[in-house]
N, C-alpha and C positions, 0 to 999 in steps of 0.2 A: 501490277506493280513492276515498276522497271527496275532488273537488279546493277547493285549498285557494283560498277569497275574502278572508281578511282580506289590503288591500292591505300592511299595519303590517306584517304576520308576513312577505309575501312577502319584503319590503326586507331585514327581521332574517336568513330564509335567504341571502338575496343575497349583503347583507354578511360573514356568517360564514362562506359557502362562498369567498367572496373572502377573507376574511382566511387561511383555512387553508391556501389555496395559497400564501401569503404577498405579495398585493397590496400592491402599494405606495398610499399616499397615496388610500386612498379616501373619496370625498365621496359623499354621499346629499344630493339637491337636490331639495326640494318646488318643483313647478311648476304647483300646482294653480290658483295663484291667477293664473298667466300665461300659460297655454299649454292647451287644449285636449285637445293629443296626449297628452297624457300624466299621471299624479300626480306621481311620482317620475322623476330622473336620478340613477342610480349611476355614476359614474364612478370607474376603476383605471388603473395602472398595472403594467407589467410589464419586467421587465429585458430580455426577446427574447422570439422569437415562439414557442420552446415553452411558457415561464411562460405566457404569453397565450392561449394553445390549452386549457392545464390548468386554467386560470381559467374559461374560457370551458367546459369540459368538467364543470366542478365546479358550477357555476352549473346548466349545464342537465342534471345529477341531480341534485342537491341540489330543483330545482324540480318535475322531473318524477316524482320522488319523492313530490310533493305533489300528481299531477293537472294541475300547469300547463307545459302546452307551448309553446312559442318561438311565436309567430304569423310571425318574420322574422328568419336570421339570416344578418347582411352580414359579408364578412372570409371567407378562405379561409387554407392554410398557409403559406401568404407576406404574409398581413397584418400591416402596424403598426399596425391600429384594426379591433376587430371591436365591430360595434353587434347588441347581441340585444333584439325587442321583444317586450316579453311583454303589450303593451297598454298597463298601468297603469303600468310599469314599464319605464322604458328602460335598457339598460348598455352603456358604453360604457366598452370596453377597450384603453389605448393604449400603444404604447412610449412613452418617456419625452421624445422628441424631436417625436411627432405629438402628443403633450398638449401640448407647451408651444405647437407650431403654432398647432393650432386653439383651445384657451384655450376651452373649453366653460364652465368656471366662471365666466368672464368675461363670455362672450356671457348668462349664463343668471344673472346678477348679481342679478334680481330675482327671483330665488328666495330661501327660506330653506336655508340650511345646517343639516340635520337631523343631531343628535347620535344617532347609532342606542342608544346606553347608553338612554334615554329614550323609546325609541320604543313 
């Protein structure tokens, strides 16, 4: 299997295996023009921590389906926030109560909000 490098297409998988578990509220945030670590921040939400697992579990086949494998993934079966980095690509998965905590969209303000229909 030939692994997959467009970082566009990564996101698109990303987001559609997030949607299918049925994510809440997900953003796609270019941070290419602020941040080094990374291109993109996918941020989700989840109702508790099995949506969050499945999420988390659908992301990384839907990816490794494609050749790209996890380089780091934080969060265990009792996490409110699991962070997967795939390089280019970070996600980050929250109950609804550690999103509004930490406010990632906010901290990461000078990004663009990327319409994935568009991508």
């Amino acid at each position: 299997m030939e692994k997959l490098t467009d970082i566009k297409e990564m996101v698109k998988l990303i987001y559609h295996a997030l949607d299918d578990k049925k994510a809440e509220d997900i953003k796609v945030i270019d941070i290419r023009n602020v941040s080094v670590m990374a291109d993109y921040f996918i941020v989700a939400s989840g109702d508790n921590m099995n949506q969050l697992h499945a999420m988390q579990n659908e992301v990384d086949k839907a990816l490794y389906e494609h050749g790209v494998h996890a380089k780091q993934i934080e969060g265990n079966r009792s996490s409110t926030w699991i962070l997967m980095d795939y390089e280019d690509v970070i996600v980050h998965l929250f109950s609804q109560e550690d999103r509004l905590f930490y406010n990632l969209e906010k901290i990461w303000q000078d990004g663009i909000l990327v319409d994935c229909e568009n991508l």
